[in-house]
C-alpha positions in Angstrom: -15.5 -1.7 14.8 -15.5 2.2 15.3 -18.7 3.3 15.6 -18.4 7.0 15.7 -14.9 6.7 13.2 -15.9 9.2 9.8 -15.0 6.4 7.8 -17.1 3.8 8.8 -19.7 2.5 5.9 -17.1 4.0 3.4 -15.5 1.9 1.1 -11.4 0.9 1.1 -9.5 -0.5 -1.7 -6.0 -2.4 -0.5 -3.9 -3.3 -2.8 -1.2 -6.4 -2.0 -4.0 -7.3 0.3 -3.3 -11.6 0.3 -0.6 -10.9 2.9 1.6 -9.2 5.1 1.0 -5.3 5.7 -1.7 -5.2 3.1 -4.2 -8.0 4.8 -3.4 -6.4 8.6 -4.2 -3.4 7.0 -7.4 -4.8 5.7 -8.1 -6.1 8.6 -7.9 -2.5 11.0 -10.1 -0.9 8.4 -12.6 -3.7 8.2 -12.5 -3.1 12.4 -13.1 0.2 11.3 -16.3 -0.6 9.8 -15.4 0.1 6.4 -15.8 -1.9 3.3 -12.7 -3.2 2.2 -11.8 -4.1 -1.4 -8.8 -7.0 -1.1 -6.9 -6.7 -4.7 -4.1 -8.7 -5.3 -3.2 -11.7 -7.8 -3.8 -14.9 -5.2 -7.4 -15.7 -5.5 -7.1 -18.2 -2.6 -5.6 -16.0 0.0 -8.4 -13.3 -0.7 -10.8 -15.6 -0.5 -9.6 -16.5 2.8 -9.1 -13.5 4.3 -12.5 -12.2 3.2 -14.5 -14.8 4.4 -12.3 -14.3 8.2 -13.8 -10.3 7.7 -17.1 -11.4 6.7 -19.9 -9.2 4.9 -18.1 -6.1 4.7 -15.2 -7.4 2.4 -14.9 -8.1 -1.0 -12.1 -10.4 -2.5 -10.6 -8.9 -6.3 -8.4 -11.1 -7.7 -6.3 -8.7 -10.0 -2.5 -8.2 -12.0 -2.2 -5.0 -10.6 0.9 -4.8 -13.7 -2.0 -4.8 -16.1 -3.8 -1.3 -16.5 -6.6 -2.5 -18.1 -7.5 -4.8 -15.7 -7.2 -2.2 -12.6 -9.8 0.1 -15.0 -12.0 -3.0 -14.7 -12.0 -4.0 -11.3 -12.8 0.3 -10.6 -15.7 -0.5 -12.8 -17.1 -2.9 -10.6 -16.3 -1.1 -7.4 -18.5 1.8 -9.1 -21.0 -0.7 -10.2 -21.5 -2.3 -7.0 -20.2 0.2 -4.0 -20.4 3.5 -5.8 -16.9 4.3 -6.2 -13.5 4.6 -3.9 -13.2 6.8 -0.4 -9.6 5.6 1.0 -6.9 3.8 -1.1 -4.4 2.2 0.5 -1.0 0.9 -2.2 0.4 -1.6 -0.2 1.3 -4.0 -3.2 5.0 -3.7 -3.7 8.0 -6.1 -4.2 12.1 -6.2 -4.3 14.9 -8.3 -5.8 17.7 -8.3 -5.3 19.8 -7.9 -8.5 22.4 -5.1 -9.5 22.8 -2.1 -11.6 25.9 -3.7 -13.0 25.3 -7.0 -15.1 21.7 -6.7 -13.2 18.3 -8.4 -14.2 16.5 -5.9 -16.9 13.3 -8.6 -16.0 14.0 -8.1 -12.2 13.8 -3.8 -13.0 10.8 -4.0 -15.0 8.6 -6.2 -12.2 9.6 -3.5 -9.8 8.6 -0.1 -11.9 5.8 -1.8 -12.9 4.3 -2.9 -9.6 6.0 -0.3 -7.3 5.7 2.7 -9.1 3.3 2.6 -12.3 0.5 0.1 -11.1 0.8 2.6 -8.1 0.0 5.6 -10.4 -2.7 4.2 -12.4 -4.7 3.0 -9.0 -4.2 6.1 -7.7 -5.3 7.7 -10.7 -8.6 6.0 -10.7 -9.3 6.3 -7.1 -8.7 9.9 -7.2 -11.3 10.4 -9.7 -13.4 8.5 -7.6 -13.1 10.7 -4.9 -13.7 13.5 -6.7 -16.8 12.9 -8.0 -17.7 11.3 -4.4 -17.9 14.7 -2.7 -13.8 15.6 -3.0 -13.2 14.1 0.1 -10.9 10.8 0.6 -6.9 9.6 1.3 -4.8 7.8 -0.6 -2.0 6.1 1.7 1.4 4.9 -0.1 3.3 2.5 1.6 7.0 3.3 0.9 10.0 2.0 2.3 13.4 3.1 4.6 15.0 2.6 1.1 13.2 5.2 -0.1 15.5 7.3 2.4 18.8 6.7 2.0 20.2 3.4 -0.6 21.1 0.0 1.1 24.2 -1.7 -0.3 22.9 -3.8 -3.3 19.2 -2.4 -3.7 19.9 0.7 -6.4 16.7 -0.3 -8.2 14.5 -0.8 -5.4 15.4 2.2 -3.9 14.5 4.0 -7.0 10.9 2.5 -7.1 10.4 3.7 -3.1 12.1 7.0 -3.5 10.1 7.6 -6.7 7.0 7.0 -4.4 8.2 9.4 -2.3 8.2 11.7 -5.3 4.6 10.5 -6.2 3.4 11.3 -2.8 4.4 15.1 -3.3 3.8 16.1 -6.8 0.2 14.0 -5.5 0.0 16.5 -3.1 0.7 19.6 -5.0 -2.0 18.8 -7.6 -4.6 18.2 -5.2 -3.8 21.6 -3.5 -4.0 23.1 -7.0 -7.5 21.8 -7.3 -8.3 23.0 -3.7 -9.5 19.1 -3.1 -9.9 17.9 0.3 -8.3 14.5 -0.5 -5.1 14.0 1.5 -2.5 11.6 0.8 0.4 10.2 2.9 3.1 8.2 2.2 4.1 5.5 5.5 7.6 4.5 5.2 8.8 1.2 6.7 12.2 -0.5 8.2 12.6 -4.3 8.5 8.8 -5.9 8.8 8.2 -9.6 9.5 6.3 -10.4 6.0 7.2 -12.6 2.8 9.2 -9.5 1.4 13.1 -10.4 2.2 11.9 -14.1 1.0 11.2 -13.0 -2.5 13.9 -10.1 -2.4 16.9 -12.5 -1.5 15.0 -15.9 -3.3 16.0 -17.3 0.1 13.9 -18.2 3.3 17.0 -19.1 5.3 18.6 -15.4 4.3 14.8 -13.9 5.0 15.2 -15.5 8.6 18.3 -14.1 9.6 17.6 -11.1 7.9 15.1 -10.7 10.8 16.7 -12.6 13.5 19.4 -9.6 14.1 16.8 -7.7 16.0 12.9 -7.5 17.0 11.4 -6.1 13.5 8.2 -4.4 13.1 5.3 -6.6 12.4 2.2 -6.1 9.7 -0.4 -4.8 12.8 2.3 -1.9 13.4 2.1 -0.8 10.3 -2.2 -1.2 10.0 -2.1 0.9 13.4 -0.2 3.4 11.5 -2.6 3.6 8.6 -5.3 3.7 11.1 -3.4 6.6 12.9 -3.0 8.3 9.5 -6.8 7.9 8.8 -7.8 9.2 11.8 -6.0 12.1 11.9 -8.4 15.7 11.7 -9.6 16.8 8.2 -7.7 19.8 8.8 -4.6 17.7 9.5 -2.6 15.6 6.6 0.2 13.3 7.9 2.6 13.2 5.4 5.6 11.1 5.5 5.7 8.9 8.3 8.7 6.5 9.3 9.2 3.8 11.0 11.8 1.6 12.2 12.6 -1.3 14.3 14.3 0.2 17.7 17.6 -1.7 17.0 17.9 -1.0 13.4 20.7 0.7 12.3 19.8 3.0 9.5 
């Protein structure tokens, strides 16, 4: 724990936290002394990972896809924590399927969890922060493919360079309010997680996916989020990236 951090006792929601960048994540901000909210749809992995945090972690069990369910799980937060201070989006997903003869199912999981479940958690945690003294971040995670289009991945490169897009018009309407809440969008290369897995339906493709050079791993990323956090008031990060050394675009 960071003792003297401004965000300790404050309260986290991590979305996409059963796993991967979202539990490390978790994880640095529960070090940070904050109370982290885990939301994502695996009940078991939540539970697991909260109990390895202890007191200061709360497993949600959510479909981020369904709005009315993210309203209610805000509800409790407020009911039970007083509201939001730092939101991190981490709960994202790819497939790999074409804009030619492509999956219209395989589209529609990707908008829905990449870009508008994105929006409406935002949404609410904004709100929060608001009314919470107009002082709080909200931290996208993006993608390298939200930077320039990898052969095959039209569809989700859209979702990461419409976050991209979020992350700006996000910060214009906050200015226009004069808020204090920042918000920063971290962009990832290649990270060792379950993502190339479900993007390519294929462990054996995830593994060499990752065996052409050292890839980031989910602690780089949380160290970056931590970095972000911890930045001066004064001071919003914006658009971070980051790549493995060896990768090649």
């Amino acid at each position: 724990m960071s003792p003297t951090s401004r965000w300790s006792g404050r309260v986290a929601l991590v979305t996409g936290a059963s796993s991967g960048i979202g539990a490390a994540v978790a994880t640095e901000l529960a070090e940070l002394g904050m109370h982290v909210v885990l939301a994502a749809r695996r009940p078991e992995r939540l539970t697991e990972l909260a109990a390895r945090l202890g007191a200061g972690a709360t497993a949600a069990p959510v479909d981020l896809r369904d709005a009315e369910a993210v309203a209610r799980l805000f509800e409790r937060i407020r009911a039970d924590h007083g509201g939001v201070d730092v939101l991190v989006n981490s709960a994202g997903l790819g497939r790999e399927t074409p804009l030619i003869g492509g999956s219209a199912a395989a589209w529609r999981e990707m908008l829905e969890l990449n870009v508008l479940a994105l929006c409406v958690c935002t949404s609410e945690a904004v709100s929060d922060m608001r009314r919470r003294g107009d002082d709080g971040h909200v931290i996208h995670l993006g993608s390298m493919a939200g930077h320039r289009v990898p052969q095959g991945s039209g569809m989700y490169s859209a979702t990461k360079y419409a976050v991209r897009s979020l992350t700006e018009g996000l910060r214009q309407e906050l200015r226009e309010l004069q808020s204090n809440i920042r918000v920063s969008c971290i962009s990832p290369g290649y990270v060792a997680t379950e993502f190339h897995q479900g993007y390519f339906g294929s462990v054996e493709r995830a593994q060499a996916a990752y065996s052409q050079f050292p890839v980031l791993q989910p602690t780089d990323i949380a160290k970056s989020v931590r970095y972000v956090l911890e930045a001066p008031p004064h001071m919003q990060v914006h658009d971070l990236l980051l790549r493995p050394t060896r990768q090649p675009s």
